[in-house]
N, C-alpha and C positions, 0 to 999 in steps of 0.2 A: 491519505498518502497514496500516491502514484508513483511509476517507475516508468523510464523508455530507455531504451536499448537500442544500437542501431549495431548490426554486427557483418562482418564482411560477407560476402555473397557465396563465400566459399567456406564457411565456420562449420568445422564439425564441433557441435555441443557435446557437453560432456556426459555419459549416463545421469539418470538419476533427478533432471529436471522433472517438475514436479508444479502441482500447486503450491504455492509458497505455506499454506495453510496444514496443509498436510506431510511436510516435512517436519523432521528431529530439529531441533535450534543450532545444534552442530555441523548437521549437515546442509542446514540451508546458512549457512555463516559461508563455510568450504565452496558452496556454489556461486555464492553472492560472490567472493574473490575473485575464484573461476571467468565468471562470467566475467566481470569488469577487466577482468585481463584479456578476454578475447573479443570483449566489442571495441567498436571503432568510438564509439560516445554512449556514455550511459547520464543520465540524472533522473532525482526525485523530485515531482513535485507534490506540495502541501496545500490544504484547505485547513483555514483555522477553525476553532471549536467555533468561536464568534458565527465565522460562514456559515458553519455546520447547521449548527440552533436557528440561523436565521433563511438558509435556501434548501433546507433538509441533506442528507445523505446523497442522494441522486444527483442533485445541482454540484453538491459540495465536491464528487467524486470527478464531474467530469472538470470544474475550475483545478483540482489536483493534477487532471491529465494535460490539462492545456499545460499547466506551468511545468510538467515535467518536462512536455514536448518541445516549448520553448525553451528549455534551459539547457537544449544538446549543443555543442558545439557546430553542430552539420544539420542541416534542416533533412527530415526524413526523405525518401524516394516515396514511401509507401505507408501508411498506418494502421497496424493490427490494434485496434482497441476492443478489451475486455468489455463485451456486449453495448457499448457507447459508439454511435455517432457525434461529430464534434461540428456543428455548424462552422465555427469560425475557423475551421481547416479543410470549409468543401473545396479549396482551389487543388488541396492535394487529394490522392488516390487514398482512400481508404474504405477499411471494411470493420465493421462493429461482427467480433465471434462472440455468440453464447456462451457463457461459459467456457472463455478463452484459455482462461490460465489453468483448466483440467485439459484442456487438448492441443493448445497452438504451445510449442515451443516456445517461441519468442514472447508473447504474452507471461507465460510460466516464469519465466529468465526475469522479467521487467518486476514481477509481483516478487520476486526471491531479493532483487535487490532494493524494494519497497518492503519490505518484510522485515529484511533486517535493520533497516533504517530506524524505522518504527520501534523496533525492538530494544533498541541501541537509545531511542529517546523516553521511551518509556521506564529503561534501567534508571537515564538521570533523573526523569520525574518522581521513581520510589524512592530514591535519599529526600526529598523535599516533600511528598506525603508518605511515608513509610506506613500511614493505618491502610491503607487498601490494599496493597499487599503487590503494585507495578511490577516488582520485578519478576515474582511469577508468573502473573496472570495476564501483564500485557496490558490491562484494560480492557480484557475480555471478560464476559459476565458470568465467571465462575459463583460458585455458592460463597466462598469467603468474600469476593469483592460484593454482591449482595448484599452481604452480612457489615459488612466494613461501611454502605451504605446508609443501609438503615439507621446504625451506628452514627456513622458522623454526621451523616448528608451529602449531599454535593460539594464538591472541591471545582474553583472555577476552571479547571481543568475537563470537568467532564462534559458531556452533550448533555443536553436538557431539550433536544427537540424529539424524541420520542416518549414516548406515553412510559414511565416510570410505574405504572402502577401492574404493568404486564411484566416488565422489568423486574420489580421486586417480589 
């Protein structure tokens, strides 16, 4: 999952942007609003588990970034991407930040509203496997969802392109 944000030249943001990671679920809900109300175009774009398993994380991440970027209403001026160059957008201006979404604003804002997207789909996926336990844990590698693992196995839901046995 990816996010772009395009916001006016003049947006004063609102305290409290952040890694989307490192925020409360409350408050990055409150921000995700926030933010959508003061950009000029926001969207997510997605990589499927299918992508994932098949061109790993890294490929999968930046196919998420292109389809967010294409899904704005307004073609960007400029691209802040979270440590990714994007070949098929060298005609535009842009710049890959390290670890963006702890320091650049606007990266921060794009992952809060990929965050809660995420968030928001992963709730629907816990009514249809309710053993792993989605609605907490997100599909992040908590001890229960671990345990939920071992337990059931894979759900074709999940990635299988990393080494599972580091995993478990």
């Amino acid at each position: 999952m990816a996010g772009a944000v395009i916001f006016p030249p003049t947006v004063k943001l609102p305290k409290g942007i952040a890694d989307s990671k490192l925020l409360k679920p409350k408050l990055r809900e409150e921000l995700s609003l926030i933010i959508q109300d003061l950009s000029l175009f926001w969207a997510v774009g997605e990589a499927s588990v299918e992508e994932i398993n098949k061109v790993g994380i890294g490929k999968a991440t930046q196919i998420a970034f292109k389809r967010a970027v294409k899904a704005l209403s307004s073609s960007p001026d400029f691209l802040l991407i979270d440590a990714f160059y994007i070949d098929e957008f060298a005609k535009q201006v842009q710049r890959p930040v390290k670890n963006g979404d702890k320091i650049c604003a606007s990266i921060s804002a794009a992952s809060i509203i990929a965050k809660v997207y995420r968030d928001g789909l992963m709730r629907g996926l816990s009514k249809k496997y309710p053993e792993y336990g989605f609605f907490e844990n997100k599909g992040y590698g908590t001890k229960f969802h671990r345990e939920a693992i071992k337990k059931h196995g894979l759900s074709r839901i999940h990635r299988t392109s990393f080494d599972l046995g580091k995993f478990l």
